[in-house]
Backbone bond lengths (Angstrom), bond angles and torsions (degrees), N, CA, C in turn:
res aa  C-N    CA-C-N  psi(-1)  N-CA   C-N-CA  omega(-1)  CA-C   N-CA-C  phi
1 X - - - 1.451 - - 1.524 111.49 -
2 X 1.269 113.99 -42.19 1.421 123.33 -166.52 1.875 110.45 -80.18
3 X 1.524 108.52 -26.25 1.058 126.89 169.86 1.579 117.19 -9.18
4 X 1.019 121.34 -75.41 1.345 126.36 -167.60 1.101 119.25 -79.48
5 X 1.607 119.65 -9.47 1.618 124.96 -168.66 1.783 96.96 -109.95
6 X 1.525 115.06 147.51 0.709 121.59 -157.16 1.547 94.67 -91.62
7 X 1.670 121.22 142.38 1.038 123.89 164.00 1.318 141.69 -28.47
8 X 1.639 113.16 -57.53 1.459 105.46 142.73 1.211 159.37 -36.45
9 X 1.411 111.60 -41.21 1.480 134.53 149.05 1.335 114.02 -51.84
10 X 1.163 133.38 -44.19 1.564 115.01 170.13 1.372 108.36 -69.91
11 X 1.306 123.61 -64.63 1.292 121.20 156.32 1.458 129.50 -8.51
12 X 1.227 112.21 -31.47 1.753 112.94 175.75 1.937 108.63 -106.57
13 X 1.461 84.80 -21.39 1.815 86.16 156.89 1.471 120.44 -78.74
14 X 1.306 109.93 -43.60 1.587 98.53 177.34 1.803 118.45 -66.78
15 X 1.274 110.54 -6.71 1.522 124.93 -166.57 1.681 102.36 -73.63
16 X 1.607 104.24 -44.48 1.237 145.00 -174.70 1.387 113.95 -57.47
17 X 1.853 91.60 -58.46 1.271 93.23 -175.26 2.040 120.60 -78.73
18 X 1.730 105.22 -24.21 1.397 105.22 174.77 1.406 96.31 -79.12
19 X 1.220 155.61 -31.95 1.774 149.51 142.41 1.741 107.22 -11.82
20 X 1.048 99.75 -62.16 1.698 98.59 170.40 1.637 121.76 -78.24
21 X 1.182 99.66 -25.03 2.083 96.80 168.21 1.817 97.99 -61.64
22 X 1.162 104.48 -63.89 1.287 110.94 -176.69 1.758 121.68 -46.53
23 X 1.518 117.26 -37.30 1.281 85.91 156.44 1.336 126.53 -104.45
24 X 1.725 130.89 31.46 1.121 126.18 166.73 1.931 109.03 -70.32
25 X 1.572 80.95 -42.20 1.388 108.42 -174.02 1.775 110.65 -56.36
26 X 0.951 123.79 -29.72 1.414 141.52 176.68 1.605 104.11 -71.22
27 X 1.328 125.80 -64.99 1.025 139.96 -170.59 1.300 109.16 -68.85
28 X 1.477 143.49 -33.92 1.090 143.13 115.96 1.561 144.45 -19.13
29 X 1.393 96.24 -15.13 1.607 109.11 172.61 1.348 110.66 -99.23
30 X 1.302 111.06 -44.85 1.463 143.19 -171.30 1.746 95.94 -51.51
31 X 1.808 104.65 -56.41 1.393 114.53 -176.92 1.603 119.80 -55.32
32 X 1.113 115.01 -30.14 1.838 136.42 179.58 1.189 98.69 -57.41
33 X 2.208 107.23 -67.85 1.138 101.25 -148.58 1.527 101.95 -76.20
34 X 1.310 123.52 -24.32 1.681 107.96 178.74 1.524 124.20 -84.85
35 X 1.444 110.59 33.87 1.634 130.06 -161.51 1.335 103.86 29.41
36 X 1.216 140.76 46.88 1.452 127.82 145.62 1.684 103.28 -56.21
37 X 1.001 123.08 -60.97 1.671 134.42 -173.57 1.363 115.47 -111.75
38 X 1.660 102.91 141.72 1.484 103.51 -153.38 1.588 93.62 -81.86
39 X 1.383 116.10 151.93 1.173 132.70 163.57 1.287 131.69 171.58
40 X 1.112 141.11 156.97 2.016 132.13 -159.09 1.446 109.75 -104.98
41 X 0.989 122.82 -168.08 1.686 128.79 160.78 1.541 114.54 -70.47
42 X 1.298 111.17 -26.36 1.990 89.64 168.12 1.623 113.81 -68.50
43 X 1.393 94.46 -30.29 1.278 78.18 -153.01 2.106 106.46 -80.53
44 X 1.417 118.40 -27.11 1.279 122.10 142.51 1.330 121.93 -26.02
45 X 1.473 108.52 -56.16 1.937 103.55 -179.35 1.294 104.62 -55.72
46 X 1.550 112.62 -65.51 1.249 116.43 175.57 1.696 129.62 -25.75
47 X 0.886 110.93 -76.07 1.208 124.69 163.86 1.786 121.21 -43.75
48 X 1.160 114.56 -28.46 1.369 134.94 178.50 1.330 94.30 -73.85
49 X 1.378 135.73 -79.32 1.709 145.44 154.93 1.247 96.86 4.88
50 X 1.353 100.57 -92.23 1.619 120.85 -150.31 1.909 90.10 -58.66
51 X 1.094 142.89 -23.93 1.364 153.88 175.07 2.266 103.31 -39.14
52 X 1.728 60.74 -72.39 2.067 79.24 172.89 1.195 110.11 -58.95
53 X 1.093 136.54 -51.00 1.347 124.62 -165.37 1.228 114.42 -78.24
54 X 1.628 128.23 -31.68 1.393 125.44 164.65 2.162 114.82 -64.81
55 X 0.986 109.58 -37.98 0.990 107.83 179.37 1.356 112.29 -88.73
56 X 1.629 150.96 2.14 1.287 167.76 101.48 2.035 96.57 -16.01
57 X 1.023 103.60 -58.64 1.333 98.88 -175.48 1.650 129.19 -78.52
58 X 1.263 108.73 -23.04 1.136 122.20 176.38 1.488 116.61 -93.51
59 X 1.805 117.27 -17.14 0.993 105.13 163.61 1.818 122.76 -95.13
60 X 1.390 116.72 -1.85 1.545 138.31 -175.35 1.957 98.26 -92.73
61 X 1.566 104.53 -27.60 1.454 104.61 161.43 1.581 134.11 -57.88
62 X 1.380 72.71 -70.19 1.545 102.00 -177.52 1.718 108.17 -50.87
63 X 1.146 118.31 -58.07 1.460 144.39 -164.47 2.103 98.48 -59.93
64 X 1.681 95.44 -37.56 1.718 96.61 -177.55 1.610 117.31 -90.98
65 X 1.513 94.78 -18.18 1.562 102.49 180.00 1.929 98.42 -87.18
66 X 1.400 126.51 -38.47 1.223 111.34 167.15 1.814 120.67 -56.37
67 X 0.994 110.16 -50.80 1.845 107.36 157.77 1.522 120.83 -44.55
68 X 1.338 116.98 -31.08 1.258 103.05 -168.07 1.308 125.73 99.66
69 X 1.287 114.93 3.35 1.136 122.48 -162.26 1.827 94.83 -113.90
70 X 1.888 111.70 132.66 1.421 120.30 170.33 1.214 123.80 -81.29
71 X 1.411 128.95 117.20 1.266 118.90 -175.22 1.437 104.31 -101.46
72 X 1.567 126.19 -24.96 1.089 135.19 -156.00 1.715 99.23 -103.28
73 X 1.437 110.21 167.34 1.457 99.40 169.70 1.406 101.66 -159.24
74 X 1.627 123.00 115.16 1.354 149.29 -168.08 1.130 106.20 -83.76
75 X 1.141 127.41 -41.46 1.677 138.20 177.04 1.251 116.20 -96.88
């Protein structure tokens, strides 16, 4: 499937696509802390964590697929 598209290019889609985990994931925190949705302080940290690390990744993506450079490898 991936065949014809160049490695990078997915690479700046997947960058894209953890860019959008990250702000579901935001908006989801946001919802806790203003008790719209039930949830405590673990689960905020938690979610706070996993926050950084999606957006750590999507910006170390994004940032290597704009260089040109493959980090990933499909083949």
């Amino acid at each position: 499937m991936f065949d014809s598209i160049p490695d990078v290019n997915v690479q700046a889609l997947l960058a894209l696509a953890l860019f959008m985990v990250s702000l579901m994931i935001a908006r989801i925190i946001n919802n806790i802390t203003s008790k719209k949705w039930p949830g405590g302080t673990l689960w905020v940290f938690y979610l706070r964590v996993l926050l950084g690390f999606t957006l750590a990744a999507s910006a170390i993506m994004g940032f290597y697929a704009f260089a040109g450079i493959s980090i990933i490898n499909i083949r």
